[in-house]
py3Dmol code that shows the C-alpha trace and the ligand (Angstrom):
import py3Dmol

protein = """\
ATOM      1  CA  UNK A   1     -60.691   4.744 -24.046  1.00  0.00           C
ATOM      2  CA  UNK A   2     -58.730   5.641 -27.070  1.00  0.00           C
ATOM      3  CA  UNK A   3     -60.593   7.733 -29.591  1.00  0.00           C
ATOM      4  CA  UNK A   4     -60.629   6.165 -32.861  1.00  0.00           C
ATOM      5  CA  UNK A   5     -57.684   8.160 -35.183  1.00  0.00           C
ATOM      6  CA  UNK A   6     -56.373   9.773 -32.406  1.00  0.00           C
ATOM      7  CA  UNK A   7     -52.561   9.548 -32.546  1.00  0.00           C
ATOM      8  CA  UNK A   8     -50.256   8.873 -29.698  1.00  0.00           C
ATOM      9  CA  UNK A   9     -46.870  10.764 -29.835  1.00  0.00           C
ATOM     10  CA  UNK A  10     -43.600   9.052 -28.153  1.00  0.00           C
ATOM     11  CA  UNK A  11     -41.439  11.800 -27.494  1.00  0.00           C
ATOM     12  CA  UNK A  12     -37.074  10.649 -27.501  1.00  0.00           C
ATOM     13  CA  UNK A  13     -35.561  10.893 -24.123  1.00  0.00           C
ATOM     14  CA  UNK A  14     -32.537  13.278 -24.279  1.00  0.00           C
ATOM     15  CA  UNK A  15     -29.257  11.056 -24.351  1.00  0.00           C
ATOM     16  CA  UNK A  16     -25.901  11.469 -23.813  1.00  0.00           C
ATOM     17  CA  UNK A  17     -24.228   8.401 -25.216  1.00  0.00           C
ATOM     18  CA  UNK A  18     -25.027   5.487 -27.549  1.00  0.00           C
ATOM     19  CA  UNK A  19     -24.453   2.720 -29.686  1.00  0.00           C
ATOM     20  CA  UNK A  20     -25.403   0.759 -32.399  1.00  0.00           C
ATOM     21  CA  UNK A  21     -26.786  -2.819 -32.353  1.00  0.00           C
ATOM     22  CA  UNK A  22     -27.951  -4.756 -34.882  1.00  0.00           C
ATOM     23  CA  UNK A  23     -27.960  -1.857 -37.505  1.00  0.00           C
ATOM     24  CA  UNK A  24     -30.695  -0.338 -34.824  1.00  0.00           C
ATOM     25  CA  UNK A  25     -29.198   2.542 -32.566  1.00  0.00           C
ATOM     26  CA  UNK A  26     -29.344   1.672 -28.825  1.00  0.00           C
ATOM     27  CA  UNK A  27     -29.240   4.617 -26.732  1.00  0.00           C
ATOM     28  CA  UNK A  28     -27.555   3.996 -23.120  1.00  0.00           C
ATOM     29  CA  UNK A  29     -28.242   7.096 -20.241  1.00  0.00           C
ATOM     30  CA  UNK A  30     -24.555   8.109 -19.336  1.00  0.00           C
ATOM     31  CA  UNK A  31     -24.375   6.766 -15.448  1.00  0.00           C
ATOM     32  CA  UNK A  32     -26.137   3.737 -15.154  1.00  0.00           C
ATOM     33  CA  UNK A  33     -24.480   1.508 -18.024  1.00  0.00           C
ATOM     34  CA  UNK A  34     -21.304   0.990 -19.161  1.00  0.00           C
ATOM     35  CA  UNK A  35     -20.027  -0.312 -22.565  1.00  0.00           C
ATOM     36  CA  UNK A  36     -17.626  -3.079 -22.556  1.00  0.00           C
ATOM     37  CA  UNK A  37     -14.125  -2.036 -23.812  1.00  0.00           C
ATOM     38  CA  UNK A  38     -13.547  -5.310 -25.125  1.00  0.00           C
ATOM     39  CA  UNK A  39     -13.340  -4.808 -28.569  1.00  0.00           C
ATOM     40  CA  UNK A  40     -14.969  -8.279 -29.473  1.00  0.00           C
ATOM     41  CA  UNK A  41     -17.594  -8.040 -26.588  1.00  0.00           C
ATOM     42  CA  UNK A  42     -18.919  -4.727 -26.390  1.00  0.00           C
ATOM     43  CA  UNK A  43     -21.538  -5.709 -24.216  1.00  0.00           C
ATOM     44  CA  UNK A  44     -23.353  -3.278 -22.440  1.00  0.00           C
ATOM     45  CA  UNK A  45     -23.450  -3.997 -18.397  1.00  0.00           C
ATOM     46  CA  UNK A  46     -25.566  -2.671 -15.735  1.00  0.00           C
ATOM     47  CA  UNK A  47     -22.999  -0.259 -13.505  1.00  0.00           C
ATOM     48  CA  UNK A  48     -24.271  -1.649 -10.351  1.00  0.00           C
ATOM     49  CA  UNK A  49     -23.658  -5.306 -11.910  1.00  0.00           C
ATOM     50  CA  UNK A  50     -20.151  -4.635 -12.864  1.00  0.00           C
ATOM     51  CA  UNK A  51     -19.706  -2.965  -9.480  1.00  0.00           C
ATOM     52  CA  UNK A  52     -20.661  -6.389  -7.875  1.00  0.00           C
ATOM     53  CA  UNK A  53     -18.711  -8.233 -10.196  1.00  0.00           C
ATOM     54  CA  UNK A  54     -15.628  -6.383  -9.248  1.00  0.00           C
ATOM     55  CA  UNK A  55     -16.041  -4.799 -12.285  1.00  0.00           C
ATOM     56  CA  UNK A  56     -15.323  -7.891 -14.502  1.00  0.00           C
ATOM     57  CA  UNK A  57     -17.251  -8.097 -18.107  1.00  0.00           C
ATOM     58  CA  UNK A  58     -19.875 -10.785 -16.523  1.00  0.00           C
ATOM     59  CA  UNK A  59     -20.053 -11.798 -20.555  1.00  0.00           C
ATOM     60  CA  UNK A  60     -16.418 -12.342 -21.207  1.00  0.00           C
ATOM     61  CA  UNK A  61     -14.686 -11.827 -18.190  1.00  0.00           C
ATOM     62  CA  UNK A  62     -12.525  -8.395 -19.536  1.00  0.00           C
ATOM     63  CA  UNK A  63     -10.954  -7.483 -16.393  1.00  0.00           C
ATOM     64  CA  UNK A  64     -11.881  -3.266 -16.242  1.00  0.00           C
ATOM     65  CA  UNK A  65      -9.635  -1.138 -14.160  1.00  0.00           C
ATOM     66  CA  UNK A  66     -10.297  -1.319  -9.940  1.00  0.00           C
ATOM     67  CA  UNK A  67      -9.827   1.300  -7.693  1.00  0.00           C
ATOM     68  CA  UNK A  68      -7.131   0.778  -5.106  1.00  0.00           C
ATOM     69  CA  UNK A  69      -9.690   0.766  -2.133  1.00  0.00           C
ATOM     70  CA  UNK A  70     -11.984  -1.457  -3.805  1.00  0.00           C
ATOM     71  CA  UNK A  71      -9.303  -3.871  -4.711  1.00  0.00           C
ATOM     72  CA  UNK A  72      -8.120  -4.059  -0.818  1.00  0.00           C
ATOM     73  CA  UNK A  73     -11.619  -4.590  -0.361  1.00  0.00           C
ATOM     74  CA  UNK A  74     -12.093  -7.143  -2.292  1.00  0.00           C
ATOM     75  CA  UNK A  75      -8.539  -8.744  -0.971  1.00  0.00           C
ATOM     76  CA  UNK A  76      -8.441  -8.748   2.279  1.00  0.00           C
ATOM     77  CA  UNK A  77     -10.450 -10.563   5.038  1.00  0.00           C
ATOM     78  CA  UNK A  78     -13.318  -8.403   6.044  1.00  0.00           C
ATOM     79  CA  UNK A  79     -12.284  -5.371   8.328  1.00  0.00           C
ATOM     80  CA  UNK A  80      -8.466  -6.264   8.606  1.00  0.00           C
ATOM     81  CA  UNK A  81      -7.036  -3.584   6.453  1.00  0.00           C
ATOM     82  CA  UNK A  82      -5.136  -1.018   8.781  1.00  0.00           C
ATOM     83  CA  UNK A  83      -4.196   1.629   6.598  1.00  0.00           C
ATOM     84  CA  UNK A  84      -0.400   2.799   6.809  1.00  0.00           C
ATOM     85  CA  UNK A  85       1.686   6.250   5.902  1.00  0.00           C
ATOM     86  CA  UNK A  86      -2.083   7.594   4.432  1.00  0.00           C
ATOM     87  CA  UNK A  87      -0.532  11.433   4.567  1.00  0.00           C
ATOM     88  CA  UNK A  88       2.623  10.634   2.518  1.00  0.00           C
ATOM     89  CA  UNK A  89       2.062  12.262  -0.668  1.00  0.00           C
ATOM     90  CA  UNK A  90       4.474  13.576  -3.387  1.00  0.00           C
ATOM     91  CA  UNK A  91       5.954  17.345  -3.494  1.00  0.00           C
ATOM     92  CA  UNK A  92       7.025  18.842  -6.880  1.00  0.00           C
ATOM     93  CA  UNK A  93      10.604  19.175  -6.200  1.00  0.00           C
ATOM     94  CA  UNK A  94      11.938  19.883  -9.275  1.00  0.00           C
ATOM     95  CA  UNK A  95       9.439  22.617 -10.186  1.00  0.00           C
ATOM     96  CA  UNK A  96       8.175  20.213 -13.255  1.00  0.00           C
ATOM     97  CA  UNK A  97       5.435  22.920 -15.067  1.00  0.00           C
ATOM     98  CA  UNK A  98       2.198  21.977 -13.868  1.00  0.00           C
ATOM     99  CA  UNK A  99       2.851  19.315 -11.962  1.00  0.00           C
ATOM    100  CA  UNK A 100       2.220  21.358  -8.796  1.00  0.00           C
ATOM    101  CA  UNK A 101      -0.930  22.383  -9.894  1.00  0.00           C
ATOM    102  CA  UNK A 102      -1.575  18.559 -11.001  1.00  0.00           C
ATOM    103  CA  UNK A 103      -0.823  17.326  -7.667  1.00  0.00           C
ATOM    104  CA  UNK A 104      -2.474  19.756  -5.941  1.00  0.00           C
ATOM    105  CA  UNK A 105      -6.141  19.219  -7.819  1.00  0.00           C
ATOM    106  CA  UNK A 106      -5.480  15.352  -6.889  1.00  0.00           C
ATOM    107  CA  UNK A 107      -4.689  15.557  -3.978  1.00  0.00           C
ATOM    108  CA  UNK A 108      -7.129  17.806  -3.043  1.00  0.00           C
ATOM    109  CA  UNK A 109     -10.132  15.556  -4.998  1.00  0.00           C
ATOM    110  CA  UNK A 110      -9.175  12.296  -4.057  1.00  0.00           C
ATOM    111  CA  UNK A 111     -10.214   9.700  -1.217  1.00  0.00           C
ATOM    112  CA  UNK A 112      -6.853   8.000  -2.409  1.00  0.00           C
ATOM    113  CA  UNK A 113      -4.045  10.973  -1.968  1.00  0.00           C
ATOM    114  CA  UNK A 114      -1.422   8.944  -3.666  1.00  0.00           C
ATOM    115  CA  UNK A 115      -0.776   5.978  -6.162  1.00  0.00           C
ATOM    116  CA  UNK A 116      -0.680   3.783  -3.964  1.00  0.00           C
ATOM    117  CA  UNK A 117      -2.690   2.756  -0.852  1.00  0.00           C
ATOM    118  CA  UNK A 118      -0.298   0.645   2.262  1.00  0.00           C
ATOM    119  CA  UNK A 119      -1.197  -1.379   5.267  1.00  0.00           C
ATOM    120  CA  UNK A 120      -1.331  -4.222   7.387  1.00  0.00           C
ATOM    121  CA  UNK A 121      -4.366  -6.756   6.701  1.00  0.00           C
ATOM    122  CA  UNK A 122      -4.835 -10.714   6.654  1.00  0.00           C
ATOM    123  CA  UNK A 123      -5.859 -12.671   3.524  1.00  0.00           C
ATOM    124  CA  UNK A 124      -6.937 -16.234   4.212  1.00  0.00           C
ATOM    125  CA  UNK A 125      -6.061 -15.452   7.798  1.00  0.00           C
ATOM    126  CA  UNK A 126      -1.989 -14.635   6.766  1.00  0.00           C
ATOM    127  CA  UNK A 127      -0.636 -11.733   8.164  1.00  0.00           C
ATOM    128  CA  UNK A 128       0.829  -9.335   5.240  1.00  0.00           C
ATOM    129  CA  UNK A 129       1.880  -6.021   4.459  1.00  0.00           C
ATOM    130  CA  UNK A 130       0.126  -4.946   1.347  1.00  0.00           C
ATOM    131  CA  UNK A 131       0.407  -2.247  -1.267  1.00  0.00           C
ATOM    132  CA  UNK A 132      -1.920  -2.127  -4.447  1.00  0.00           C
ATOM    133  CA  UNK A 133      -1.677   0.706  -6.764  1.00  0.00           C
ATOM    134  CA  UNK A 134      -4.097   3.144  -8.687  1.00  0.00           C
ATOM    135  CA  UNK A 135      -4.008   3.321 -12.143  1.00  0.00           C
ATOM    136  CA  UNK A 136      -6.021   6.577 -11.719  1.00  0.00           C
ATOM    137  CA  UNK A 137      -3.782   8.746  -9.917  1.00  0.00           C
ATOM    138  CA  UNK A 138      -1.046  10.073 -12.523  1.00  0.00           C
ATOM    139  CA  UNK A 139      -1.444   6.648 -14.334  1.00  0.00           C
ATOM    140  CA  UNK A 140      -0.269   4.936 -11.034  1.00  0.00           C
ATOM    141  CA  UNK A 141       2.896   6.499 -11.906  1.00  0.00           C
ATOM    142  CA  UNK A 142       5.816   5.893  -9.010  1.00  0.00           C
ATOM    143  CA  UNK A 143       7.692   8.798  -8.018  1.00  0.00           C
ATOM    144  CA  UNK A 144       9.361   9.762  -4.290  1.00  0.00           C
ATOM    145  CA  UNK A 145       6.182   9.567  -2.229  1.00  0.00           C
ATOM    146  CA  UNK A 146       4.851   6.356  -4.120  1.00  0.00           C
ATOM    147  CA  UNK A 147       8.414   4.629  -3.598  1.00  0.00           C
ATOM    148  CA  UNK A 148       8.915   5.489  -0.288  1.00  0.00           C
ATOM    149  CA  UNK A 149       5.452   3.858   0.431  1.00  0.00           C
ATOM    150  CA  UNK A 150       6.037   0.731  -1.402  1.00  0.00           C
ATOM    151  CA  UNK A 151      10.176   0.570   0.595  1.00  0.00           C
ATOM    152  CA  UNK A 152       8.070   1.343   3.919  1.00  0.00           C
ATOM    153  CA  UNK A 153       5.601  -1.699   3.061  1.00  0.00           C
ATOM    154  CA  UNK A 154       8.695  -4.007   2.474  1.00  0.00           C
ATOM    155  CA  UNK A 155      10.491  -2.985   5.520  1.00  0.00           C
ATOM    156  CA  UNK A 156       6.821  -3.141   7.437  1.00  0.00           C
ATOM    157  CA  UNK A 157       7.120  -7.384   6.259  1.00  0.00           C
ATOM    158  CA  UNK A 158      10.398  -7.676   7.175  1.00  0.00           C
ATOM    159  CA  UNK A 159       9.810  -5.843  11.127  1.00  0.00           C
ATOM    160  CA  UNK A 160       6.422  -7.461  11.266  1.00  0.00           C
ATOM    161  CA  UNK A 161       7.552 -11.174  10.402  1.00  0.00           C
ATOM    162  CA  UNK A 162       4.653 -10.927   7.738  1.00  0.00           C
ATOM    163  CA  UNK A 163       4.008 -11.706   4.191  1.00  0.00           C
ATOM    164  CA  UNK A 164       4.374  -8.859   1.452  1.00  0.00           C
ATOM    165  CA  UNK A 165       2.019  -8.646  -1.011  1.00  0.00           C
ATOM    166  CA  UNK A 166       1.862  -5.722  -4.215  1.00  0.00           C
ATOM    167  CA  UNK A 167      -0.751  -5.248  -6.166  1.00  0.00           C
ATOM    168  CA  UNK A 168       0.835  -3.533  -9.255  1.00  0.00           C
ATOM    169  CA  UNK A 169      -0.953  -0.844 -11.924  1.00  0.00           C
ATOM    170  CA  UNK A 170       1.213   1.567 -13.228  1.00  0.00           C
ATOM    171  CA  UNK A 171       2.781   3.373 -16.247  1.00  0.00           C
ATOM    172  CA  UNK A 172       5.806   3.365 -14.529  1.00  0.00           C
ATOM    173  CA  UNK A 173       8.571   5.888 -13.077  1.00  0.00           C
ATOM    174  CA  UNK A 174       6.770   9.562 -12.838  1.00  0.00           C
ATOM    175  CA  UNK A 175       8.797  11.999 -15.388  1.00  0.00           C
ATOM    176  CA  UNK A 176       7.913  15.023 -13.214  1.00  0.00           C
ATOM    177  CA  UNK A 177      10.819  13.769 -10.758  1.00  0.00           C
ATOM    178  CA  UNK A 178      13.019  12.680 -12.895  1.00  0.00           C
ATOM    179  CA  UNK A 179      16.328  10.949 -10.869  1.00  0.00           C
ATOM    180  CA  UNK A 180      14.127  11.116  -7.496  1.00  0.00           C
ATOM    181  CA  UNK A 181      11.382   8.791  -9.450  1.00  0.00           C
ATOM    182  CA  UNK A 182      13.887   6.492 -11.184  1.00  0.00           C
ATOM    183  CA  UNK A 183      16.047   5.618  -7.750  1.00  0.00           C
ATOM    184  CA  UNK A 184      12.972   4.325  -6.193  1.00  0.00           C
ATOM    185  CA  UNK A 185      13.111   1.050  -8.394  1.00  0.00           C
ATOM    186  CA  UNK A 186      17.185   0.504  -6.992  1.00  0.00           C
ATOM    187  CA  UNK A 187      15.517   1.333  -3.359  1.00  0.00           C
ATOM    188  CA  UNK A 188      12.940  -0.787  -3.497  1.00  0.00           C
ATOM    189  CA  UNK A 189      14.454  -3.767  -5.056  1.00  0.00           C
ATOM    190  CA  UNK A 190      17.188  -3.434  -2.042  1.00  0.00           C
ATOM    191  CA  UNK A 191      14.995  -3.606   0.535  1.00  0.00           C
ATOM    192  CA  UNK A 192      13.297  -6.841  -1.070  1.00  0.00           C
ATOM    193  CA  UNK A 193      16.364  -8.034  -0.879  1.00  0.00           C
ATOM    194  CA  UNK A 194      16.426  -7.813   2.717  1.00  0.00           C
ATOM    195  CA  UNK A 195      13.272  -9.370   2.865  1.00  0.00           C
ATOM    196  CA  UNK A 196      14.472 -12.379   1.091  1.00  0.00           C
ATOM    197  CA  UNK A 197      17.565 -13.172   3.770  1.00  0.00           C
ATOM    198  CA  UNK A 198      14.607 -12.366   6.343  1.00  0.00           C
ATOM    199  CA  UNK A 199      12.904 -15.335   4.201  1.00  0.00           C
ATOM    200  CA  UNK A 200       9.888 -13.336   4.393  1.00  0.00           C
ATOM    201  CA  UNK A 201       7.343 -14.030   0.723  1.00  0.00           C
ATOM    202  CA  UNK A 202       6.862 -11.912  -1.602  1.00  0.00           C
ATOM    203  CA  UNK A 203       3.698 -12.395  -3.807  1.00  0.00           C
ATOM    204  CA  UNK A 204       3.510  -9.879  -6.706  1.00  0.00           C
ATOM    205  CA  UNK A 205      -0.027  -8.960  -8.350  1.00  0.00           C
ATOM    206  CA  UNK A 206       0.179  -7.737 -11.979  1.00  0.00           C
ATOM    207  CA  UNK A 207      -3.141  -6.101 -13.029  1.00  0.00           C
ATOM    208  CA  UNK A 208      -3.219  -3.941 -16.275  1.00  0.00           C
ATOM    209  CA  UNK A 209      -1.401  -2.391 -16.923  1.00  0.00           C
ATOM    210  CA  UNK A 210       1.650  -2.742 -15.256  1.00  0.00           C
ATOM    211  CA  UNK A 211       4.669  -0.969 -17.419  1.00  0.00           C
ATOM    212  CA  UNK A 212       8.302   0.814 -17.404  1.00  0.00           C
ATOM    213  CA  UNK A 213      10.127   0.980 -13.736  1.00  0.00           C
ATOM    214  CA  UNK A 214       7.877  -0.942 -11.802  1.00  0.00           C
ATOM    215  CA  UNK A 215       7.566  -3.682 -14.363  1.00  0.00           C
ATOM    216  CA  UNK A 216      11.751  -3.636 -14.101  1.00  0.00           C
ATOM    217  CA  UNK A 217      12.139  -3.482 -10.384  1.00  0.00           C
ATOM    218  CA  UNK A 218       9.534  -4.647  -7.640  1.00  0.00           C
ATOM    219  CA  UNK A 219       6.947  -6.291 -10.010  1.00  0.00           C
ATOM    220  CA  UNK A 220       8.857  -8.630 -11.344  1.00  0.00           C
ATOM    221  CA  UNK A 221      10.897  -9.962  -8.155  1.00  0.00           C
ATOM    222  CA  UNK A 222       7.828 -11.889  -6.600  1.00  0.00           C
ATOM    223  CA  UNK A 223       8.870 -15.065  -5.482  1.00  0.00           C
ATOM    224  CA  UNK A 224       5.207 -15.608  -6.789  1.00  0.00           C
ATOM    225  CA  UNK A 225       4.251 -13.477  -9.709  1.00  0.00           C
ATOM    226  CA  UNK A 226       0.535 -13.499 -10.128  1.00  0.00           C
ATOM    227  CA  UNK A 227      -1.370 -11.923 -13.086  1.00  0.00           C
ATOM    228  CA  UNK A 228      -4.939 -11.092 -13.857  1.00  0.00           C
ATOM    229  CA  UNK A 229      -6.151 -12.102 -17.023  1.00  0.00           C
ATOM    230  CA  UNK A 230      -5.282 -10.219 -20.022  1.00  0.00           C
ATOM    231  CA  UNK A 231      -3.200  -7.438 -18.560  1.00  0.00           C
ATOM    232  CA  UNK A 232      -1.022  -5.758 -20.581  1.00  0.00           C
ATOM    233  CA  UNK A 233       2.431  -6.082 -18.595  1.00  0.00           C
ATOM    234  CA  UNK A 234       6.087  -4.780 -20.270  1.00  0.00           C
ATOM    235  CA  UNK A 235       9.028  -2.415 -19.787  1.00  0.00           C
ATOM    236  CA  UNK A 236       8.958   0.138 -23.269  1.00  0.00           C
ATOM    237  CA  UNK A 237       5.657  -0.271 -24.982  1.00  0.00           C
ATOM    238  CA  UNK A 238       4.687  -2.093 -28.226  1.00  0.00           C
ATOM    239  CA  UNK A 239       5.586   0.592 -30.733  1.00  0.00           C
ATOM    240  CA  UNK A 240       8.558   1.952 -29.304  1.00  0.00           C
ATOM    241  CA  UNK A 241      10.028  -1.611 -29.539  1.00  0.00           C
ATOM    242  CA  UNK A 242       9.232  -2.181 -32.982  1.00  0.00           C
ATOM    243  CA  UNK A 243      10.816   0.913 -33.842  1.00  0.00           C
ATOM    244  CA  UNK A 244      14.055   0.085 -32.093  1.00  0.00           C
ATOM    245  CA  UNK A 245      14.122  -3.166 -33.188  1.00  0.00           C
ATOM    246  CA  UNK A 246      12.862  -3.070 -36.475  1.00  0.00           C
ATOM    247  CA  UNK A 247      10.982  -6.275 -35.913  1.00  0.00           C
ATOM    248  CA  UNK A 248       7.289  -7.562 -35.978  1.00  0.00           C
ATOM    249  CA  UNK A 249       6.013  -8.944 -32.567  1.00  0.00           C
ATOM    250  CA  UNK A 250       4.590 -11.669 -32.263  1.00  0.00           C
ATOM    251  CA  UNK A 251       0.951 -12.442 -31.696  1.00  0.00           C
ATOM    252  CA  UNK A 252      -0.050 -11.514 -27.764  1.00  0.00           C
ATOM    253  CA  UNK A 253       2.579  -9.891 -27.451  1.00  0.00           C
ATOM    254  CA  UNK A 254       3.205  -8.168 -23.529  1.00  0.00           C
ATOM    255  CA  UNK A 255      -0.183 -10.042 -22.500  1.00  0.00           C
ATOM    256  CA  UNK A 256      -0.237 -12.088 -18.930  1.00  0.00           C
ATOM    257  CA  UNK A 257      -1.339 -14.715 -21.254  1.00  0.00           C
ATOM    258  CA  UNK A 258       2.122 -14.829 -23.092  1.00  0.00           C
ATOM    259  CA  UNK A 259       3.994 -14.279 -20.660  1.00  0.00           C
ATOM    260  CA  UNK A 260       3.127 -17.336 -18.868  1.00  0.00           C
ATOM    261  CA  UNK A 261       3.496 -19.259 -21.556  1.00  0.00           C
ATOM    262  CA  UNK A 262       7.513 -17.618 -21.255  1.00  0.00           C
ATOM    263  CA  UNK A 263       7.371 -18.223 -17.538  1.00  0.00           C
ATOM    264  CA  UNK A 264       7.655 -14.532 -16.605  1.00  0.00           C
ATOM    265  CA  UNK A 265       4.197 -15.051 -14.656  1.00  0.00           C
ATOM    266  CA  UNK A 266       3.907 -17.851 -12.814  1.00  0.00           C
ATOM    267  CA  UNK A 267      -0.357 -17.904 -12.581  1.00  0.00           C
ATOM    268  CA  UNK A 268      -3.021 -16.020 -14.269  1.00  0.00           C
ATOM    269  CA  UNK A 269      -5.804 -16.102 -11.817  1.00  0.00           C
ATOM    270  CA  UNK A 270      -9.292 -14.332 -12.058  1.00  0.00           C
ATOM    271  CA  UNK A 271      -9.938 -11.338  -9.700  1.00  0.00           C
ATOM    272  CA  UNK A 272     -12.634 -12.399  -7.878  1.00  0.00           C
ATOM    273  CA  UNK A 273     -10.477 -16.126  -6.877  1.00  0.00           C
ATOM    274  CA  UNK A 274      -7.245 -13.645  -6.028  1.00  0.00           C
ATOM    275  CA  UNK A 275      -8.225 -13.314  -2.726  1.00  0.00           C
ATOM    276  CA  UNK A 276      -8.789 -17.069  -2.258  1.00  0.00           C
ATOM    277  CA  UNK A 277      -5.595 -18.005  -4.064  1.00  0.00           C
ATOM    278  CA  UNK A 278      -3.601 -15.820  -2.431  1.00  0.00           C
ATOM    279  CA  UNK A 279      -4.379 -17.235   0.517  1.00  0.00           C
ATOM    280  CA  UNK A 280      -3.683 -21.027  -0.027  1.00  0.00           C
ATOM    281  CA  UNK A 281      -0.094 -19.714  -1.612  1.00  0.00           C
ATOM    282  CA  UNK A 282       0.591 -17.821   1.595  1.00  0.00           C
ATOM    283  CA  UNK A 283      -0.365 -21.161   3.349  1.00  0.00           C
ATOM    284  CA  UNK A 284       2.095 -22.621   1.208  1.00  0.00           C
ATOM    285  CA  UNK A 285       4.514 -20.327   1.551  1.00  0.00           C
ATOM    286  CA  UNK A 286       4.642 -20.180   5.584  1.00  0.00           C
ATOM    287  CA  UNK A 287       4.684 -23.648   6.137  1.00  0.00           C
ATOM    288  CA  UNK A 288       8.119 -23.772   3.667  1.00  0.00           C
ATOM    289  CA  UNK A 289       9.556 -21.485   5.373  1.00  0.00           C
TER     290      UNK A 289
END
"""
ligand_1 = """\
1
ZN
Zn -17.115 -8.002 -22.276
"""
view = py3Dmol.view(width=600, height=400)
view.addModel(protein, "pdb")
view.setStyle({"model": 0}, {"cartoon": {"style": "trace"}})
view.addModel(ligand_1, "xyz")
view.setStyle({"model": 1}, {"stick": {}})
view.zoomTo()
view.show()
């Protein structure tokens, strides 16, 4: 029993992060929650939630960045991705400053030694050759190795009679190679050219953000061009084009969302029905051709 007048003392967890609600502060442990970056949500989600809901806002469906092996994993049928070229990884060949340091920490760190992942797998039962990018290595930035693992994924469709499908995220060419970065967008774009008389399809998967050389070579040269909702897709970015062109842009401006409405994209389609859609288009697809 409680004596009477005896006071009870609530002592304040230790915190690492926060935010307010409702003029009251609302303290969130750094780990378990995450804050959604939606600047009209801001919704607070469980980790393991957003985890299951391939981290998608479950209140208003903001579309967070995905890991490259959890986005095969959530692509592809279960247990048909056979990984392809895993130990091709980028050299610093121009002796850029710190970028063989850089690479080295990454590659050292990372389950993912490159920024992009490439394989065989089946979605919806198709055969493809898929590459999906990470936005978290070097901001999914494409130089030598990338390229040559994107130009080995094409050529893989083209041997293998199989559908190609890239999944894009990237802030385009890498600076740190300079001319070897840039003529990966003329080699890739040839050999999808070869993969077009092979009348092989090509479905290409925008996710945000995909920018610069791989928004003006591969990305855009799906003969489907999926995007997920709300990515942020362009060559030069907002600011530097206002500068150039001393105009305003218009509302929406480089969103999937406008870009539809242009016809750059041809479908804006939620991550978790990608997989499914993917697979009726490839249906599609194979019996056209
Ligand atoms: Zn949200």
């Amino acid at each position: 029993m409680k004596k009477s007048g005896e006071k009870r003392v609530f002592k304040r967890r230790p915190v690492t992060s926060g935010s307010r609600r409702g003029g009251r502060k609302v303290e969130i442990p750094e780990g378990l929650w995450t804050k959604c970056e939606s600047p009209a949500c801001g919704q607070v989600i469980f980790n393991q939630q957003l985890e299951e809901n391939l981290r998608v806002c479950p209140a208003c469906g903001h579309h967070f960045a995905l890991g490259a092996r959890a986005r095969v994993a959530a692509l592809v049928d279960e247990g048909s991705f056979d990984e392809c070229d895993r130990a091709l990884r980028a050299v610093d060949s121009l002796g850029f400053p710190n970028y063989g340091a850089r690479l080295g920490v990454e590659h050292g760190s990372r389950e993912t030694p490159e920024a992009v992942i490439c394989g065989t797998a089946e979605i919806g039962g198709h055969a493809v050759s898929l590459a999906v990018m990470d936005f978290t290595f070097l901001g999914g930035s494409m130089g030598s190795a990338v390229g040559e693992k994107i130009a080995r994924a094409v050529e893989r469709a083209e041997s293998g009679r199989r559908a190609l499908v890239i999944v894009s995220a990237s802030g385009g060419a890498r600076m740190h190679e300079g001319c070897f970065s840039l003529m990966q967008m003329a080699k890739i774009s040839g050999a999808l050219q070869r993969l077009a008389a092979a009348r092989q399809p090509f479905i290409s998967v925008l996710t945000n953000p995909t920018t610069g050389g791989v928004t003006a070579s591969f990305a855009t040269l799906g003969d489907l061009i999926i995007a997920e909702p709300g990515a942020m897709i362009g060559f030069a970015g907002p600011r530097v084009i206002r500068e150039t062109t001393h105009q305003e842009l218009p509302e929406g401006f480089q969103t999937a969302e406008f870009l539809l409405e242009r016809g750059l994209v041809d479908r804006i389609v939620p991550r978790r029905e990608l997989r499914g859609s993917i697979g009726t288009f490839l249906g599609y697809l194979a019996r056209g051709g």
